[in-house]
N, C-alpha and C positions, 0 to 999 in steps of 0.2 A: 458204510461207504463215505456216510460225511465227514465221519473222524478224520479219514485219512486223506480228504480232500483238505481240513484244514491244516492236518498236520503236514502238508506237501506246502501248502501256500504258506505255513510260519516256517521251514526253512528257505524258501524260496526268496520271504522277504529278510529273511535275517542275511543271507548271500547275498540281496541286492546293498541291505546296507554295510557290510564287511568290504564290497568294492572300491570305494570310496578310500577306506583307510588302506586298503592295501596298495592303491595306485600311489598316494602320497607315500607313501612307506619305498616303493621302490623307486620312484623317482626322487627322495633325499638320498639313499645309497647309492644312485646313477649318479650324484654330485660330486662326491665326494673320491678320492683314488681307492681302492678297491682293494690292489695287489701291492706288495714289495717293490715290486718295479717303478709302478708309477707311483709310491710313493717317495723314493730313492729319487727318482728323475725330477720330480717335483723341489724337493729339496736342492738339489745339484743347480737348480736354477737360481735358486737364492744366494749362490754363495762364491765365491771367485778365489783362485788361487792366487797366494801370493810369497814370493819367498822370504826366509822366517828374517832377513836382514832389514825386509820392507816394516814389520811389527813397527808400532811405537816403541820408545823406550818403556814408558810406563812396566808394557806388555811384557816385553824383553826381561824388565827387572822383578814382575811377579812370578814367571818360568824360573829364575835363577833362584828363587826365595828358597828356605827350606821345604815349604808345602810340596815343592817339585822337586827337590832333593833325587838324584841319581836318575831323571826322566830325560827323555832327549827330546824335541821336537822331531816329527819327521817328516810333517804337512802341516801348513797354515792358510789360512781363509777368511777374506773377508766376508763378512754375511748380514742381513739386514735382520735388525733387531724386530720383533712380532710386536703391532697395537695391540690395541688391547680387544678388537676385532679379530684379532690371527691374519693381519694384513700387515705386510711390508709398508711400511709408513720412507717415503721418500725423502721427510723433512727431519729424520730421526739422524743420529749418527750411529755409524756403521761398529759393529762388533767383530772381533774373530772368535773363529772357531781352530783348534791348535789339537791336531791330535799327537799325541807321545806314547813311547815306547823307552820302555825298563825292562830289559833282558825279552821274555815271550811275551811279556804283559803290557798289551795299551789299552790305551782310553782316551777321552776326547773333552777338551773342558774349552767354557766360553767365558771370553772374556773382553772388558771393554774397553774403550780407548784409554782409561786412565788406570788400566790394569787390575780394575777389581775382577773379582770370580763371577759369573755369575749361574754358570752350570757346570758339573762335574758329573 
């Protein structure tokens, strides 16, 4: 009977201490967006539409280059470049986002005010 008096009390204690990490473990996943949606909604907050005449030139003349050769623009966005925290930094200058289409096929590349790439 003592065996299993302490073999109740070492899961017992080992339960009380797995609590602990598991309350932190689900309250970092409650931080953070969860689903598609509010990840999608999240982003759409970062980013403003604008029409592709409004671009900088720079912009303008890296979409014309050959790298984008036969692509069209079909949406353009301004959007706040990520610290180096994954926080919108307010004092930073602003990037777009430009998404194209080429017959079925688009894609979406970022780019910054002086026209380099800097995501594809």
């Amino acid at each position: 009977m003592k065996k299993t008096s302490k073999f109740v009390m070492a899961i017992v204690a080992g339960a009380l201490t797995a609590v602990p990490v598991l309350y932190s473990t689900s309250a970092a996943a409650q931080a953070t967006p969860t689903t598609p949606t509010e990840q999608q909604s999240q982003s759409q907050q970062d980013r403003q539409k604008i029409a592709v005449d409004e671009l900088p030139e720079a912009v303008q003349k890296t979409l014309e280059g050959n790298a984008f050769s036969g692509w069209t623009v079909s949406n353009a966005y301004t959007v706040s470049p990520k610290g180096t925290s994954g926080e919108t930094s307010a004092t930073t200058d602003k990037e777009f986002e430009i998404e194209l289409k080429k017959g079925t096929e688009m894609k979406t590349v970022r780019v910054d005010k002086d026209g380099k790439v800097k995501s594809e």
